[in-house]
N, C-alpha and C positions, 0 to 999 in steps of 0.2 A: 568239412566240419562246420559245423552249426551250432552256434555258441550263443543264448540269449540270456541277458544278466535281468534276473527278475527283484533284483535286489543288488545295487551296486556297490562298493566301496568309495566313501567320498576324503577319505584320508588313506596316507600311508602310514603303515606302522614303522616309524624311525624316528627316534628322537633330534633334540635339536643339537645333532653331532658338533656342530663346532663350537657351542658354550660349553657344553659337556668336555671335549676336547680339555680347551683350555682349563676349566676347572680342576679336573682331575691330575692334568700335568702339573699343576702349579702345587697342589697336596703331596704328590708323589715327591715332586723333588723336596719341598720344604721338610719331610719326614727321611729322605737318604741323608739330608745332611744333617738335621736334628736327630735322628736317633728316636730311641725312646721318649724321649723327652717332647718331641714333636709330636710324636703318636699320641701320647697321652694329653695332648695340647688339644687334636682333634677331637679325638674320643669322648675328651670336657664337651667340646663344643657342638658336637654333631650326637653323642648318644646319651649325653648329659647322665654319666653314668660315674664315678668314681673308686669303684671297688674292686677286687682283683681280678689284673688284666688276665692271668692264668692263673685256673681252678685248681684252687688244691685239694689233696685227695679229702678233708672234710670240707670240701664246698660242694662236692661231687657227690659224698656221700648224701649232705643234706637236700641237697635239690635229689636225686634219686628217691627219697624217704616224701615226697609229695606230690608225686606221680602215682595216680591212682592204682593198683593191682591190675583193673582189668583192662588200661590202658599198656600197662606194660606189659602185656602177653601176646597183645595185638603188635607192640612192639616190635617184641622179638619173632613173633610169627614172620612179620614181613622181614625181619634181617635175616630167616632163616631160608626163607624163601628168596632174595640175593643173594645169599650166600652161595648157595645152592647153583643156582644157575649161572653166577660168578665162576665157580669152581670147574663147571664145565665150561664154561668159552676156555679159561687156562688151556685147560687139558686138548683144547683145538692147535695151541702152538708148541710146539717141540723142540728141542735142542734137533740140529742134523747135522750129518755130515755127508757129503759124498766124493768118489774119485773123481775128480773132473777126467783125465787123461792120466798114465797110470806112473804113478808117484807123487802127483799133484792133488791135494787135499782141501778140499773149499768146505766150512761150515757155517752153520748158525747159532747163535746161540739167543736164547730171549733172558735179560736182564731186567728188573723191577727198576723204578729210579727210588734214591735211598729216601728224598724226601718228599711229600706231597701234603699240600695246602687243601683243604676241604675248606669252603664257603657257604653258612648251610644259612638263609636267610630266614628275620628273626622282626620283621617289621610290623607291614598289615597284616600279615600271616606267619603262624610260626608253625614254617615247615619241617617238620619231623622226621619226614620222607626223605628229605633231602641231605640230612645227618644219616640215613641207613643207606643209601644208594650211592655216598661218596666216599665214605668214609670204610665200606663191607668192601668197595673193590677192591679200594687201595691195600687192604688187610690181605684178602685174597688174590692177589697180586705179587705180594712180600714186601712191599715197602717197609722201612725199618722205623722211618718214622713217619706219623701221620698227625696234623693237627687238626683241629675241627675250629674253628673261629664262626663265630654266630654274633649279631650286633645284643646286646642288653638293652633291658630296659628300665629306664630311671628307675633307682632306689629299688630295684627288683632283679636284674641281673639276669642272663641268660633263661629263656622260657626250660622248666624244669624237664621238660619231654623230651625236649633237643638234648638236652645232656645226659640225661639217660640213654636216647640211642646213641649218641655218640663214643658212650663209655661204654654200653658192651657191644659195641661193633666193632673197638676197639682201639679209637681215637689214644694216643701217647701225653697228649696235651689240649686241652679244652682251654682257648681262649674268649672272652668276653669280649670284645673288639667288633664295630660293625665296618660296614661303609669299606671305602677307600682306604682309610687307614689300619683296616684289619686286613683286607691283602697286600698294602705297603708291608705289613707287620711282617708275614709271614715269608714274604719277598725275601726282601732285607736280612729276615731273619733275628728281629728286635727279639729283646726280654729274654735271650738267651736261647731262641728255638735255631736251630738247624734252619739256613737259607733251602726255598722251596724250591724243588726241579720240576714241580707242576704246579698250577694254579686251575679247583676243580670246583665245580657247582654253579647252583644261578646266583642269580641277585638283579640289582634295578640297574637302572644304566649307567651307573657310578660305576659299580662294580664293571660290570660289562667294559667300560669305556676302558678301568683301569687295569684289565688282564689284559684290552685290544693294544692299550700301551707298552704292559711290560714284556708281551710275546715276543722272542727272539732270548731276550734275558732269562727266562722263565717259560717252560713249559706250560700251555692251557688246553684245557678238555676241547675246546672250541669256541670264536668270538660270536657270539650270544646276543639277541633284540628279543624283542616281547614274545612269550608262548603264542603260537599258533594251530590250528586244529582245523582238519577237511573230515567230511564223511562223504563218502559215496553211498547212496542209498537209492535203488530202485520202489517198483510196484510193491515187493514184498515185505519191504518196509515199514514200522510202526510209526508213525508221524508223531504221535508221542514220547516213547521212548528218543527218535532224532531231535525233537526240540530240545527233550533235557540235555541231551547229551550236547548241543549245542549251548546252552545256559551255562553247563559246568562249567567250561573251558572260558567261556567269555568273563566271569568273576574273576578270571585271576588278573584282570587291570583294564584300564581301560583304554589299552592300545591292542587288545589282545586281537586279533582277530580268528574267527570261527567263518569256516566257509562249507556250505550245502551245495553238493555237485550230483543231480539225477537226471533221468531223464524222462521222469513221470509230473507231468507239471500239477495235477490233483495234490499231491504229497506235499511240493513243494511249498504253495499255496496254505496248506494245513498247516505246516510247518512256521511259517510264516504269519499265521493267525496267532499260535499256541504261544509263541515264542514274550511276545511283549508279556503277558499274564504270567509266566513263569520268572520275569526276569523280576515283575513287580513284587512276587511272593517270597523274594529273599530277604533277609535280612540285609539294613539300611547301608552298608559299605559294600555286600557282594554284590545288592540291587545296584548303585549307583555304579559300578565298576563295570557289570555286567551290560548294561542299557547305555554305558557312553561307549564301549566296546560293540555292539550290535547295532548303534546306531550309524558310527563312523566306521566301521571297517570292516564289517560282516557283508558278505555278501550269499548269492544262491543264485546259481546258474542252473540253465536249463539245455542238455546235450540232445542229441542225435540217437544217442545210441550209449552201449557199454565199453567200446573203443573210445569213441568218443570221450567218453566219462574217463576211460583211463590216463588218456591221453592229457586229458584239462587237468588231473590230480599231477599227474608227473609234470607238468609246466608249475604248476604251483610250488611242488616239492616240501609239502608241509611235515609241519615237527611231528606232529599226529595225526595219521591217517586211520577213519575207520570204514570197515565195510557191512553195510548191510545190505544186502544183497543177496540176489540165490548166486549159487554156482561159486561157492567158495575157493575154490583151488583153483580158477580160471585167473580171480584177480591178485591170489597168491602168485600164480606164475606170472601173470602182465604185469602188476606194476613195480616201478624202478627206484622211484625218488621219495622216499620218506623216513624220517625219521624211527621210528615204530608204528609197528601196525596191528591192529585190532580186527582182528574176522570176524563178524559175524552179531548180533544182538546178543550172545551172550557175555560178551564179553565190552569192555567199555577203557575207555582212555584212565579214568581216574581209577581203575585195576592196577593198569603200570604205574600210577603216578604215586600209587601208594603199597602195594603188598605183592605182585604178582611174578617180580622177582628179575623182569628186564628192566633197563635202568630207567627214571625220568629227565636225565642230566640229556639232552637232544638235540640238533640242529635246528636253530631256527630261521628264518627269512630267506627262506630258499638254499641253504648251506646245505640240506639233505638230496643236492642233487650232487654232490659229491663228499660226502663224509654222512658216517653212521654218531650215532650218539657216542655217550660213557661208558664205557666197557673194562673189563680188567685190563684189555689189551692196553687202551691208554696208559697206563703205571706200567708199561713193561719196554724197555727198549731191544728191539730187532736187530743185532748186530751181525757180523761177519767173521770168520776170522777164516787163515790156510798156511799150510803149511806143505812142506815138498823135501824128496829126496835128490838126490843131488841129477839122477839120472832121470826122474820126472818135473825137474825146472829144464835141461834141455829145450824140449820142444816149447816152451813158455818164453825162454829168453830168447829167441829165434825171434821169433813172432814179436814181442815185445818191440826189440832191437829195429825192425825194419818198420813196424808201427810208429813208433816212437819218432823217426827220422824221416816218414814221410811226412809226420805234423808240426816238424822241422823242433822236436824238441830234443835235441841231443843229450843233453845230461840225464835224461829217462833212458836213452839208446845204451846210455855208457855203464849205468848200473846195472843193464843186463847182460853189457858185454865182457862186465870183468868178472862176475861168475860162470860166462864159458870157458872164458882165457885160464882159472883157477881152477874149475873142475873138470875139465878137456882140454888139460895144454899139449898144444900139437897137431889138434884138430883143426881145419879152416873152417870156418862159415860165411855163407853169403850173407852179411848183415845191411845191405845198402838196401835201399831205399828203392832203386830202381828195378823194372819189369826183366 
């Protein structure tokens, strides 16, 4: 394989982990042991905000009342469309049961967690998408309760769109809270909300740092670095269309990285022309966002072949993968590692990332070579449970007993030997250990 970078990357995307680190740690604890009071210490300081930390139902109503009509139809379009395909992943997991060996009873059962923290970010962008995609799972999931926390802004208070989708997708409580100190919040369980069993959605690397901190205490959808985006795109390809579609994805920061993998070097080339002129005709924060993300971290290689091409996406493992390509169902079936994926020119990344009904919540930096995105599954815990009749634990504590005693753990041996001794007394068994 033959691999020539026509376009390198001269930075990694990872922030500077160990100020970050400590920053966040030192927030987190200052707010376990202050409480609300702490929080709202942050909140002054970092979203220069003062007004109520949870929306009451006429805060909710009036920010809903200035959200345009025809924006909230587009709204509810896309939460119908999560909805929708949320309800089907469900319907993929089932309660079971089966006879192991006969009186012996092993099942499953799939349980929602009761509480789950939504983080829908509210900064350079007020993402909207990201209140319908965490907040619809959780719902369609069954979680009992669900918060939506979104940072405000000065003297203006959470973006009126975010709180519309959050309240008919079904958010329990809409908090104003940004930053580290809005999932401290929801952690902890300040202001009187239910302590979180998940912690879900993006955010900057605050965020990020401070779910990668409280993982183990709290449940997370996955530890999370800047959006990343590959296309595979051959001969058939619109060099056009791949530029924008490489522009989109590089606006959302400027660590973002966007990577071109073909094995048509004309294309790439094109591509490569088009791309500065479209980054310049943004508007002045997606332009600068867009052009320090293309500059430092985009790259475009050039393969061998469509193996090849496959091969170089699955080592990358990116959050979004798209194909333009002939032979649609060739790279359906070949590739492994990605986040979501996108067939074909008709379809495009900012589909999912806004209406199309699979989640935007996704692996990034290479995590999508073993974990999928947000799903309903995430809110639902996989348990176990069994059960047995006295004459189908027989054969069970047999085996146990002599397992248990070869890994020299005896007090396991002995719990299965006094349910022989009680429900076959007078029977022998070989319970030792040896051949």
């Amino acid at each position: 394989m033959t691999r020539e970078y026509l376009k390198k990357a001269t930075l990694t995307a990872k922030s500077d982990a160990s100020e970050v680190h400590e920053t966040v740690k030192t927030i987190l604890a200052d707010i376990e042991a202050g409480g609300d009071a702490k929080a709202m210490e942050y909140a002054k300081k970092f979203d220069q905000y003062e007004g109520n930390v949870l929306l009451t139902p006429n805060d909710i109503k009036a920010a809903c009342a200035l959200v345009p009509e025809k924006l909230k139809r587009d709204i509810e379009f896309a939460h119908n469309n999560v909805k929708r395909f949320a309800e089907a992943q469900k319907a993929t997991v089932s309660d079971v049961e089966v006879e192991i060996v006969p009186g012996m009873i092993a099942g499953q059962k799939a349980i929602p967690v009761d509480a789950a923290g939504c983080y829908v970010p509210g900064g350079r962008y007020s993402h909207i998408a990201s209140a319908i995609m965490t907040v619809t799972t959780a719902k369609v999931a069954g979680c009992r309760h669900i918060t939506a926390c979104s940072p405000p802004r000065p003297g203006v208070g959470i973006a009126p769109a975010i709180v519309y989708a959050a309240h008919i997708c079904g958010a329990d409580k809409i908090m104003a809270m940004g930053g580290v100190q809005g999932v401290a919040a929801m952690t902890f369980g300040l202001f009187g909300l239910p302590k979180a069993n998940i912690l879900v959605g993006p955010g900057n690397q605050f965020v990020a740092e401070a779910k990668r901190i409280l993982f183990g205490r709290v449940g997370i959808d996955m530890i999370a670095g800047p959006t990343d985006s590959l296309i595979l795109a051959d001969s058939t390809a619109d060099a056009h269309i791949v530029a924008t579609d490489l522009v989109s994805q590089a606006e959302h920061g400027y660590n973002s990285p966007v990577w071109l993998v073909t094995d048509n070097r004309a294309l790439a080339e094109k591509v490569m022309e088009l791309v500065p002129g479209m980054i310049d005709d943004l508007p002045e924060v997606n332009s600068q966002n867009a052009a320090a993300a293309w500059r430092d971290y985009a790259e475009v290689i050039l393969c061998s072949d469509r193996e090849d091409m496959a091969a170089c996406s699955d080592d990358y493992a990116p959050e979004h993968l798209t194909v333009q390509a002939d032979d649609l169902d060739w790279w359906l079936n070949r590739l492994t590692c990605y986040g979501s994926l996108f067939l074909g020119e008709e379809t495009t990344v900012s589909y999912g990332d806004k209406a199309t009904g699979t989640n935007h919540v996704l692996p990034t930096s290479g995590a999508a070579s073993y974990t999928g995105g947000l799903s309903v599954h995430k809110y639902m815990k996989i348990v176990t449970w069994q059960r047995a009749t006295r004459e189908g634990s027989k054969a069970i504590a047999e085996a146990t007993a002599r397992i248990s005693r070869l890994e020299g753990m005896e007090g396991h041996a002995r719990a299965a030997d006094v349910r022989l001794a009680k429900y076959f007394p007078g029977v022998n068994f070989d319970l030792t250990a040896d051949g």
